[in-house]
C-alpha positions as a Markdown table, in Angstrom:
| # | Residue | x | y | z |
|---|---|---|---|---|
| 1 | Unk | 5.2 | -55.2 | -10.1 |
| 2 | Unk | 5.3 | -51.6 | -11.0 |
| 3 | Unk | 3.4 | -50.0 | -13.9 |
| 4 | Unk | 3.7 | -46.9 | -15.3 |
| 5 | Unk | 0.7 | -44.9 | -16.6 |
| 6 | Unk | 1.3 | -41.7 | -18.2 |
| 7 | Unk | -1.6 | -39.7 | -18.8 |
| 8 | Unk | -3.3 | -41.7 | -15.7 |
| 9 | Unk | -5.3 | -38.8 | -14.4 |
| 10 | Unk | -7.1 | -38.4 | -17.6 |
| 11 | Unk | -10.3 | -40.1 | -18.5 |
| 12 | Unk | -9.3 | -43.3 | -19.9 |
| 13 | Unk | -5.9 | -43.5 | -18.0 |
| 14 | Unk | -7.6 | -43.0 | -14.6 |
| 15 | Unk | -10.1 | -46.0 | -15.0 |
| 16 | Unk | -7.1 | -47.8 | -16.6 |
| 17 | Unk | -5.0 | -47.2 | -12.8 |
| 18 | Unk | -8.1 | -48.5 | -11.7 |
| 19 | Unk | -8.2 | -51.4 | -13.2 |
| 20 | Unk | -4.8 | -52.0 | -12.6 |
| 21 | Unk | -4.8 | -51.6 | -9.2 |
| 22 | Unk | -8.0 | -53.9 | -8.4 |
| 23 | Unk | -5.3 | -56.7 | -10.2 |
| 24 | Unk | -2.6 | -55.7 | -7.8 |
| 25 | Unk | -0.1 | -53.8 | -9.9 |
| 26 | Unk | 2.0 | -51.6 | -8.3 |
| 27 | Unk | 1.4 | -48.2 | -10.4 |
| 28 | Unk | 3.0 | -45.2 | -10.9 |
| 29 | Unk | 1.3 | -41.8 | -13.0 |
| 30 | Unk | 2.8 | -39.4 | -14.4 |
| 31 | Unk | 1.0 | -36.4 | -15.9 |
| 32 | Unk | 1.7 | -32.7 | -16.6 |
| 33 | Unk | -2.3 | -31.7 | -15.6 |
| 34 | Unk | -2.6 | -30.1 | -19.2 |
| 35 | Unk | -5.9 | -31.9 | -19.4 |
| 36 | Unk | -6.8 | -33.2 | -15.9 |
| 37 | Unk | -6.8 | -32.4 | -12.3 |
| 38 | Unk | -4.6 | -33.6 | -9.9 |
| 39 | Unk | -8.8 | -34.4 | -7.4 |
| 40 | Unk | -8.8 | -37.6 | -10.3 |
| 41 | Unk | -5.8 | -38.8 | -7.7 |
| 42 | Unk | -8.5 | -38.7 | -4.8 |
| 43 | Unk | -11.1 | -40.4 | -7.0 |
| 44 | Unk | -8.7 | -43.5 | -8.0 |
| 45 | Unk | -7.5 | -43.6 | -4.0 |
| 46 | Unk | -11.7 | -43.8 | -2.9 |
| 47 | Unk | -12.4 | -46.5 | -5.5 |
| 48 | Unk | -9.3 | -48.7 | -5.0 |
| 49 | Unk | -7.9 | -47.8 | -1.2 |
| 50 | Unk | -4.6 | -47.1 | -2.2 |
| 51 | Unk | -3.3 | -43.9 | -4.0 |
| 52 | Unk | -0.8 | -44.5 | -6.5 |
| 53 | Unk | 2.8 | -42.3 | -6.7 |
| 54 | Unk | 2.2 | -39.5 | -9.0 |
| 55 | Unk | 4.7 | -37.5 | -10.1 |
| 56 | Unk | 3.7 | -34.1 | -12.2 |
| 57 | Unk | 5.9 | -34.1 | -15.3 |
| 58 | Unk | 5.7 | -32.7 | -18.7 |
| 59 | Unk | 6.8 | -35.6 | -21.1 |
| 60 | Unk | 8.3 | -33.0 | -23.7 |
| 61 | Unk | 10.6 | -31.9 | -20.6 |
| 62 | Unk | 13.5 | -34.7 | -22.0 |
| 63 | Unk | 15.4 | -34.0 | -18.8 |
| 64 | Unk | 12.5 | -34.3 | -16.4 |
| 65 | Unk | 11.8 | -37.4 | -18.0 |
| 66 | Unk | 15.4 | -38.9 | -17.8 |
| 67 | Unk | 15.8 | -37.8 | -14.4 |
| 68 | Unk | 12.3 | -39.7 | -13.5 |
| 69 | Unk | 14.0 | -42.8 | -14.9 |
| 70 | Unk | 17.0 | -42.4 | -13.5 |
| 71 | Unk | 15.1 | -42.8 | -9.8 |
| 72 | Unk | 12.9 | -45.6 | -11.5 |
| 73 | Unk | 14.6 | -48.0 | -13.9 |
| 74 | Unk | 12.7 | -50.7 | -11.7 |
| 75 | Unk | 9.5 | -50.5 | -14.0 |
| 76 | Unk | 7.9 | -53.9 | -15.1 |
| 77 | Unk | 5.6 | -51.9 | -18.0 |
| 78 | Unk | 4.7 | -48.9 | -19.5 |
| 79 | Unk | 0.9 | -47.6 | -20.4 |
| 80 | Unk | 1.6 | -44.5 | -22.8 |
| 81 | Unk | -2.0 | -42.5 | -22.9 |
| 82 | Unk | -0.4 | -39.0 | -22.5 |
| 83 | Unk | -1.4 | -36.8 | -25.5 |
| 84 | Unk | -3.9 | -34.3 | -26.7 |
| 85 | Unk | -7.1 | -36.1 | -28.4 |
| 86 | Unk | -9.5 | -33.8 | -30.2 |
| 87 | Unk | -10.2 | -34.5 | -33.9 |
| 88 | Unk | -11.4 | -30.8 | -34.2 |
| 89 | Unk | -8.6 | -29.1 | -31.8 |
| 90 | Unk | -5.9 | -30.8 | -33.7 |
| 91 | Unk | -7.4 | -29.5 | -37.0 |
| 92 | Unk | -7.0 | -25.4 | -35.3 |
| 93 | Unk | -3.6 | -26.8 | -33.2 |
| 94 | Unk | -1.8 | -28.9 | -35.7 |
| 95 | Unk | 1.8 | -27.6 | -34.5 |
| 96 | Unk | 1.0 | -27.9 | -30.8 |
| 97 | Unk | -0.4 | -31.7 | -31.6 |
| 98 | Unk | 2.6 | -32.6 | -33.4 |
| 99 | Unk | 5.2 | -30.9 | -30.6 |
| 100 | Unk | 2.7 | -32.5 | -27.8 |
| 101 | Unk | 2.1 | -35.9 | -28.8 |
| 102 | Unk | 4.8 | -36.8 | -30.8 |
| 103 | Unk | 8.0 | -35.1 | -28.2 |
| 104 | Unk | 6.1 | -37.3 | -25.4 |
| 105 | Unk | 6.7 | -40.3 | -27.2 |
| 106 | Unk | 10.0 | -39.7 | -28.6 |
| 107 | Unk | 11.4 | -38.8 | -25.0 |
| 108 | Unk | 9.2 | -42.0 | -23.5 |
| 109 | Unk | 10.9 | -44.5 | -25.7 |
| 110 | Unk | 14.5 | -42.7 | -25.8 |
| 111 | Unk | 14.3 | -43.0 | -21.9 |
| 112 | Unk | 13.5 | -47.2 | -22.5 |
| 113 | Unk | 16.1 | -47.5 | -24.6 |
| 114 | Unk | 18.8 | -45.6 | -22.6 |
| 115 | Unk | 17.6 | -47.9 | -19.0 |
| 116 | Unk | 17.0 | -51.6 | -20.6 |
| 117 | Unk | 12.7 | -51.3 | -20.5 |
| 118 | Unk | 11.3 | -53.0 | -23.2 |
| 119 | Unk | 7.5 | -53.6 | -22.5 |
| 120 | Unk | 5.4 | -51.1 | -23.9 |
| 121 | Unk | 1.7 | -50.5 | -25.0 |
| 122 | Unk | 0.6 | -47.2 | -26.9 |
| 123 | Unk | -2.7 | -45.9 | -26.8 |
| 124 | Unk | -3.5 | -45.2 | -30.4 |
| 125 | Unk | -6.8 | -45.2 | -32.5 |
| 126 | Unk | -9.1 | -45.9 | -35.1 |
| 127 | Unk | -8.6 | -42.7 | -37.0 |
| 128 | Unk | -5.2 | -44.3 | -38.7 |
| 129 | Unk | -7.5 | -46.3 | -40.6 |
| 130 | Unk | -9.1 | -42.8 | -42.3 |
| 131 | Unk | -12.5 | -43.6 | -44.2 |
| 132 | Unk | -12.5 | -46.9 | -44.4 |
| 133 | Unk | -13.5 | -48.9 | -47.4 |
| 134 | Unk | -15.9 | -51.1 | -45.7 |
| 135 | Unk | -17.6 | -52.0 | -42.3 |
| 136 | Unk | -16.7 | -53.1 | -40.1 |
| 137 | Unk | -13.2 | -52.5 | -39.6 |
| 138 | Unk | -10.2 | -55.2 | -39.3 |
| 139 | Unk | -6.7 | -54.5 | -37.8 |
| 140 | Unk | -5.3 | -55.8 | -41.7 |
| 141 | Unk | -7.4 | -52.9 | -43.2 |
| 142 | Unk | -4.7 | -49.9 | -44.7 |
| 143 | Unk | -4.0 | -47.2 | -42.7 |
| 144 | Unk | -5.3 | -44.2 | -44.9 |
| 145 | Unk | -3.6 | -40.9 | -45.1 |
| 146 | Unk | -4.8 | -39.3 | -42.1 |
| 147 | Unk | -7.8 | -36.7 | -42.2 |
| 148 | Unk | -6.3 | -34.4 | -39.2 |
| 149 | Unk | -3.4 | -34.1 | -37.3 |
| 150 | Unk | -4.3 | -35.6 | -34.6 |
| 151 | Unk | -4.8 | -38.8 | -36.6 |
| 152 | Unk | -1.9 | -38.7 | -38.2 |
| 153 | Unk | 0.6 | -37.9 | -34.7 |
| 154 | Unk | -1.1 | -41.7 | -34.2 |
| 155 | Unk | 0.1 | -42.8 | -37.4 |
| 156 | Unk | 3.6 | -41.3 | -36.9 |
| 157 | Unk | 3.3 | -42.6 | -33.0 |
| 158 | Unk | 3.0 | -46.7 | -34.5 |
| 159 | Unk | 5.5 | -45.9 | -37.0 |
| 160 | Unk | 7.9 | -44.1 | -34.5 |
| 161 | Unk | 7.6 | -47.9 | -32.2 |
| 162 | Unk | 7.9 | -49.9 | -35.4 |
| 163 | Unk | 11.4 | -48.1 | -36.8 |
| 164 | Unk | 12.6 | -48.5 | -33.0 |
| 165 | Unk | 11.7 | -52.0 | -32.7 |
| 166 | Unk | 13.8 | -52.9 | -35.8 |
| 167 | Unk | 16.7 | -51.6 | -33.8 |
| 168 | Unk | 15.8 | -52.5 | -30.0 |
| 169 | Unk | 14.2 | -55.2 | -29.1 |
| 170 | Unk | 10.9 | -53.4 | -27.4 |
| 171 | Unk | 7.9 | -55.7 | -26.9 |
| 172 | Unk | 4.6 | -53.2 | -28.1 |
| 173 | Unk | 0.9 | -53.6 | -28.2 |
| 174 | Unk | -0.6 | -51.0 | -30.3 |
| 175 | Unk | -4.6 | -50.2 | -29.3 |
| 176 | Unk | -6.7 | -48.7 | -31.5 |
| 177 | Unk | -9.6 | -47.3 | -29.8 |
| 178 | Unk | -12.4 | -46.8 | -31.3 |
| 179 | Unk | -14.5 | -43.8 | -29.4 |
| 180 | Unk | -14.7 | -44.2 | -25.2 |
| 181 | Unk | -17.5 | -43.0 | -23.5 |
| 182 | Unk | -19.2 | -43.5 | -20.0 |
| 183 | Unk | -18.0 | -43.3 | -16.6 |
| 184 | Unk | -16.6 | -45.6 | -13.6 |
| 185 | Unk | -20.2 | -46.8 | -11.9 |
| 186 | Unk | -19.1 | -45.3 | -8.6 |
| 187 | Unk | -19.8 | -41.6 | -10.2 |
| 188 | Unk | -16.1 | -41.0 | -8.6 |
| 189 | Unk | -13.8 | -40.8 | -12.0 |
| 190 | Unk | -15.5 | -40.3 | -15.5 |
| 191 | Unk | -14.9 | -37.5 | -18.6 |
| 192 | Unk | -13.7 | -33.9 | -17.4 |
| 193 | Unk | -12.0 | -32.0 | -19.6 |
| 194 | Unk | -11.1 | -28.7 | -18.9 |
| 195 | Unk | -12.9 | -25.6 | -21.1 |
| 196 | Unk | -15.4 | -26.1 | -24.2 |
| 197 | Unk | -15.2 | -30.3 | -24.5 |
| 198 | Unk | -14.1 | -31.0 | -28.2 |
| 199 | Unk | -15.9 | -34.6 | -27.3 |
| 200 | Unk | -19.3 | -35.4 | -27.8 |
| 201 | Unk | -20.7 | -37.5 | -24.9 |
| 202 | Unk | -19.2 | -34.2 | -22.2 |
| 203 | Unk | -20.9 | -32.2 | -24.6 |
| 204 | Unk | -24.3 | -33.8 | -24.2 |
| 205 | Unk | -24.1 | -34.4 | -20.8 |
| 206 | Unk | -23.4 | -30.2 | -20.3 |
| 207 | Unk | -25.6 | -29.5 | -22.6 |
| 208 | Unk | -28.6 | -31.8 | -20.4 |
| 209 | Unk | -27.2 | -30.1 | -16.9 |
| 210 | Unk | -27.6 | -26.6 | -18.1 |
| 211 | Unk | -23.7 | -26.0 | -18.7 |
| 212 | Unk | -24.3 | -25.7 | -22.5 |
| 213 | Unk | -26.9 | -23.9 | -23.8 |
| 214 | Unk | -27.8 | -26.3 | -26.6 |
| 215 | Unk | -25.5 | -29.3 | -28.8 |
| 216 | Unk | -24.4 | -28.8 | -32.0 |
| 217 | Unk | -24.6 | -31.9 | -34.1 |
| 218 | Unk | -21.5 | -31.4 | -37.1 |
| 219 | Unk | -23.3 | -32.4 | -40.3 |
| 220 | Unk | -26.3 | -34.5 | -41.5 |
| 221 | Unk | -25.1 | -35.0 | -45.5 |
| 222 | Unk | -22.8 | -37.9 | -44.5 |
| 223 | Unk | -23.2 | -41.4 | -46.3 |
| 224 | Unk | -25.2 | -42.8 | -43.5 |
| 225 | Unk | -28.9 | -43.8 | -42.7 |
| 226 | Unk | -29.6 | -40.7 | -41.1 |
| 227 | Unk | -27.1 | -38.3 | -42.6 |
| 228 | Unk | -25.5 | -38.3 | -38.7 |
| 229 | Unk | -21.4 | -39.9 | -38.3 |
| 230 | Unk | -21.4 | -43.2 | -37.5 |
| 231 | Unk | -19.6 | -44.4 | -34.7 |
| 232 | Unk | -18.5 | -47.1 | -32.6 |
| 233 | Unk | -18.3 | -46.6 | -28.6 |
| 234 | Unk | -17.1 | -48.6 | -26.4 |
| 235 | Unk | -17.7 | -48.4 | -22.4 |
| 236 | Unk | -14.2 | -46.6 | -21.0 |
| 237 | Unk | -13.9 | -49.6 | -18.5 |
| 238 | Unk | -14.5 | -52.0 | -20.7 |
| 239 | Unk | -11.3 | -50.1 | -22.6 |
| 240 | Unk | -9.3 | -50.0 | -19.2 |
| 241 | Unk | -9.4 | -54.1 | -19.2 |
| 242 | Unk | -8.6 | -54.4 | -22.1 |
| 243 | Unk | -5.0 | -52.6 | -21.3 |
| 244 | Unk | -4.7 | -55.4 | -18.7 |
| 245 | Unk | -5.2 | -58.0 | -20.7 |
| 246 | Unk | -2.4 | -56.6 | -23.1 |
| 247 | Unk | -0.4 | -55.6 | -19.8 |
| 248 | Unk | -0.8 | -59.3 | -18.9 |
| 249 | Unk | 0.0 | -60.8 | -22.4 |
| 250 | Unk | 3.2 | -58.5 | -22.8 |
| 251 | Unk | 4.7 | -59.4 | -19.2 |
| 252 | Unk | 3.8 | -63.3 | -19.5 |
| 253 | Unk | 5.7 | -63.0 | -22.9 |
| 254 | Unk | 2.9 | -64.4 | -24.9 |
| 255 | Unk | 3.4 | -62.3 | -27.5 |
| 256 | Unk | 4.1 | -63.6 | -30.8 |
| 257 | Unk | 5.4 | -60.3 | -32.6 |
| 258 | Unk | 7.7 | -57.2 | -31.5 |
| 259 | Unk | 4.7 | -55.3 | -32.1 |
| 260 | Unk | 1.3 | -56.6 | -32.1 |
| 261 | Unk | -2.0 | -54.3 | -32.9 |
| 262 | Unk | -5.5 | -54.8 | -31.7 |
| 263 | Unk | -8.8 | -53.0 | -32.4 |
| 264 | Unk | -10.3 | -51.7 | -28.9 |
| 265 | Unk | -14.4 | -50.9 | -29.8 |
| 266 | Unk | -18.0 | -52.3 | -29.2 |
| 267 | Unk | -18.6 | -54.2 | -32.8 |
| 268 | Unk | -21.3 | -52.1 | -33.6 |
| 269 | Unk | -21.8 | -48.5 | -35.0 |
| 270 | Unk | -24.5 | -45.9 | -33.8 |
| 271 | Unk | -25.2 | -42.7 | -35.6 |
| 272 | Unk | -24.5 | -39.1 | -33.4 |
| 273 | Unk | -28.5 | -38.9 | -34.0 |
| 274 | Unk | -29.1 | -42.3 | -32.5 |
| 275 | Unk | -26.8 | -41.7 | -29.3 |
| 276 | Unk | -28.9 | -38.4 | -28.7 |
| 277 | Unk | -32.1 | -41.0 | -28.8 |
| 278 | Unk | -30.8 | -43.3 | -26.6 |
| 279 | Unk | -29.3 | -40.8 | -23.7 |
| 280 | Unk | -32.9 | -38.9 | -24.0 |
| 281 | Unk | -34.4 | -42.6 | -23.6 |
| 282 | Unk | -32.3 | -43.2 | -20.3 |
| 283 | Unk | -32.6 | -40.1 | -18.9 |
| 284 | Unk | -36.0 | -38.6 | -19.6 |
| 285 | Unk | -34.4 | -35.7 | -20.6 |
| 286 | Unk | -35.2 | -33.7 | -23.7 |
| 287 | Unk | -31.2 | -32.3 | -25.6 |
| 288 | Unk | -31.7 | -29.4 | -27.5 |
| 289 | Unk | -29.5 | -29.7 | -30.4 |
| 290 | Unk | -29.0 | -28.0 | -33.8 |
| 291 | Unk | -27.3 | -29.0 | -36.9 |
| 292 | Unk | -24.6 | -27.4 | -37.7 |
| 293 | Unk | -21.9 | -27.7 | -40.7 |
| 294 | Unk | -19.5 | -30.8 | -40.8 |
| 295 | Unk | -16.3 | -30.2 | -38.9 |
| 296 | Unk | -12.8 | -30.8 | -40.6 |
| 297 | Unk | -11.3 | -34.1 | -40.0 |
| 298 | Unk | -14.5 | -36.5 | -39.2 |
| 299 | Unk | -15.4 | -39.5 | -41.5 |
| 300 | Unk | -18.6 | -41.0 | -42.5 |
| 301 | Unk | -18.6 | -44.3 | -40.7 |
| 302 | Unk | -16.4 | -46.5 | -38.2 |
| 303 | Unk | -16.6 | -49.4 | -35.9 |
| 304 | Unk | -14.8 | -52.2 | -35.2 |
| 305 | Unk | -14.4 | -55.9 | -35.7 |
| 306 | Unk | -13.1 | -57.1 | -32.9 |
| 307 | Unk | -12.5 | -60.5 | -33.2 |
| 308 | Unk | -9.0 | -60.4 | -32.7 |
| 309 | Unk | -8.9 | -59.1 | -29.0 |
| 310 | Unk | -11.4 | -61.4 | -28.1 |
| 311 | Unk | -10.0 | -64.3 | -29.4 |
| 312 | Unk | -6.0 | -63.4 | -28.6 |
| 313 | Unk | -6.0 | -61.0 | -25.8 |
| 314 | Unk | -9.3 | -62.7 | -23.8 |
| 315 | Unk | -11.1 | -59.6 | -23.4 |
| 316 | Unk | -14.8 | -58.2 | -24.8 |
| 317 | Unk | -17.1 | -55.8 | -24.1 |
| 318 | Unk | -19.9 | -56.1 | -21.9 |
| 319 | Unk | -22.1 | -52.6 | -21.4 |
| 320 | Unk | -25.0 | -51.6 | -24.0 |
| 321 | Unk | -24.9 | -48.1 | -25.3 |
| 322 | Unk | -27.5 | -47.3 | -22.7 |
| 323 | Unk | -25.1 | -48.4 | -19.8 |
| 324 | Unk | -22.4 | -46.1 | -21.2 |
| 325 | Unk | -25.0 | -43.3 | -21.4 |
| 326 | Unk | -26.1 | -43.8 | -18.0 |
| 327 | Unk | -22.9 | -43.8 | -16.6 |
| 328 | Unk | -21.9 | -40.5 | -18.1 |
| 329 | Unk | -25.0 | -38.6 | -16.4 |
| 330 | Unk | -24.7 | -40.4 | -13.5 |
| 331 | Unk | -21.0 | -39.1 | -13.7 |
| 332 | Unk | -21.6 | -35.0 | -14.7 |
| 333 | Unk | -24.9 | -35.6 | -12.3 |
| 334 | Unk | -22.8 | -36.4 | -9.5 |
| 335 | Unk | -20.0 | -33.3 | -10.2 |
| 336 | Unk | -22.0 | -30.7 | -11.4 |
C-alpha cells in the first residue's frame, strides 16, 4: 500500500517514513530540500533496510505536482508535513509563510481532487488554539485569532480541508502537535535544520556542543511559575505513531467524520527554564544562557489533553522529558 509523505526528509516526517515503513507501508517522499538534506534518505534506508522513492519537488510548482500524480494516481494515503515551522521566522517572513505553506496545500489537495484520492492527514498544531483560556487544552477549545503567521497558515490550512470536504468527499485527520523534540534512538535521523535553528531544543543542543556561543531564553515576565513559556513536548517518535495510527484509522474507514481533529502532545507542560534543568541533569553539562526580550508570536502556556487520541486513535506517549533530552544530544553528539 503506498503512502505518500511530503516533507519526509524533515525531522518529524523522516521518523514518520520510519514508522511507516517498520509497519510495511510502501512509501513514497517528496520534498523540495528547503529545510532538509537529501543524507536524511540514507538515515531512513540504515534504520529500516529499505530506501523509500523520493522524488525532489517543490509543492508550489502546481505542474510538477500534477505531473507527479499523473505517474502516481495509485496512492493509498497522503501524510502532508511540507511547510516552514518557525513561530519567530514567520513573524520576519509572513509573505513567504503564506506563499510556502499555504500554495503546497492548495496544489496537494487540487491534485486529490483532480485523480479520485481522498485520504488525507494534515500536520497542523497547537498554535490555532492562540492563548488558551485554561490548561490543559481540549480539541473543543476555540481556535483564537492567530498570534503569527505561521499559526494562522495552520488555521487557514484546516479551514482550506474543511471548505473542500463540503464539496468532495476527502477523508481528513487534522493533528495538532503540540512541540516535538528528541531524536530516533539509533542517533541516525533527529532535528537538523539548516542555518541559525528558530527551535529551541537544536538550539540548546548547539549551544552545549560549542556551535552556539550561549542560549537565549525569550522572556521571563510570562504568567507562569517561573516567568519562563510553558510548553508541552512530546518525544518526535512518539508523534510519528501517532500518524500511523491515524493512517490506519483513515484506510480501515473507521472514521466517523469527513474531518476528524486530534491533539498530538505529552499531557503535561514544562517551563523553557525547567527543560534547561533537566537536559543539564542528563547531560552533566552546564548551558550558558541569557534572558533575553520576549519574541513576537509566543504565548504564555500550552499543553495538551490528550484524552481523545488515546481513547479513539489507540495511541499515547511513552518517553519522559529526560528521554527526549537525551535523545537529542545523543543525536547533535553523534553529527557534530
Amino acid at each position: 500500500m503506498k503512502i505518500l509523505v511530503t516533507g519526509g526528509l524533515g525531522f518529524i516526517g523522516s521518523h514518520t517514513v520510519v514508522e511507516l515503513q517498520k509497519e510495511g507501508y510502501e512509501v513514497i517522499i517528496i520534498d523540495n530540500l528547503s529545510n532538509s538534506e537529501s543524507s536524511v534518505l540514507e538515515g531512513i534506508t540504515a534504520i529500516t533496510n529499505q530506501k523509500p522513492a523520493f522524488h525532489q519537488i517543490d509543492l508550489r510548482n502546481k505542474a510538477a505536482v500534477d505531473q507527479f500524480f499523473d505517474s502516481h494516481s495509485d496512492i493509498a494515503g497522503i501524510i502532508h508535513f511540507a511547510a516552514s515551522k518557525a513561530v519567530g521566522e514567520s513573524t520576519k517572513e509572513p509573505l513567504f509563510y503564506y506563499e510556502n505553506n499555504l500554495f503546497s496545500l492548495i496544489n496537494i489537495l487540487s491534485a486529490m481532487k483532480e485523480h479520485g484520492l481522498d485520504k488525507f492527514i494534515f500536520s497542523s498544531s497547537c498554535t490555532v488554539y492562540g492563548q488558551a483560556d485554561s490548561m490543559p487544552i481540549t480539541e473543543e477549545a476555540p481556535v483564537k485569532k492567530a498570534l503569527s503567521p505561521y499559526g494562522n497558515t495552520k488555521q487557514i490550512g484546516e479551514e482550506i480541508i474543511a471548505d473542500l470536504s463540503a464539496v468532495y468527499p476527502l477523508q481528513s485527520i487534522l493533528l495538532r502537535y503540540f512541540n516535538p523534540i528528541g531524536a530516533h534512538e539509533s542517533g541516525l535521523i533527529g532535528e537538523s535544520p539548516l542555518g541559525v535553528p528558530y527551535n529551541l531544543i537544536p538550539y540548546i543542543t548547539q549551544t552545549a556542543i560549542g556551535k552556539r556561543e550561549y542560549l537565549s531564553v525569550y522572556g521571563d515576565d510570562y504568567n507562569t511559575a517561573d516567568g519562563t513559556c510553558v510548553r508541552d513536548y512530546i518525544h518526535v517518535i512518539d508523534l510519528a505513531k501517532a500518524h500511523v495510527c491515524a493512517l490506519k484509522r483513515l484506510l480501515k474507514q473507521q472514521n466517523t467524520e469527513q474531518t476528524e481533529i486530534f491533539n498530538i502532545g505529552n499531557g503535561k507542560g514544562y517551563s523553557v527554564l525547567e527543560l534547561i534543568q533537566s537536559f543539564e541533569r542528563v547531560t552533566g553539562i552546564k548551558l550558558n544562557y541569557k534572558i533575553e526580550k520576549r519574541r513576537l508570536g509566543d504565548v504564555d502556556q500550552a499543553w495538551a489533553d490528550n484524552t481523545k487520541s488515546q481513547q479513539t486513535l489507540d495511541w499515547k506517549p511513552t518517553q519522559t522529558l529526560d528521554d527526549m533530552l537525551a535523545s537529542a544530544w545523543k543525536w547533535e553528539q553523534k553529527n557534530k
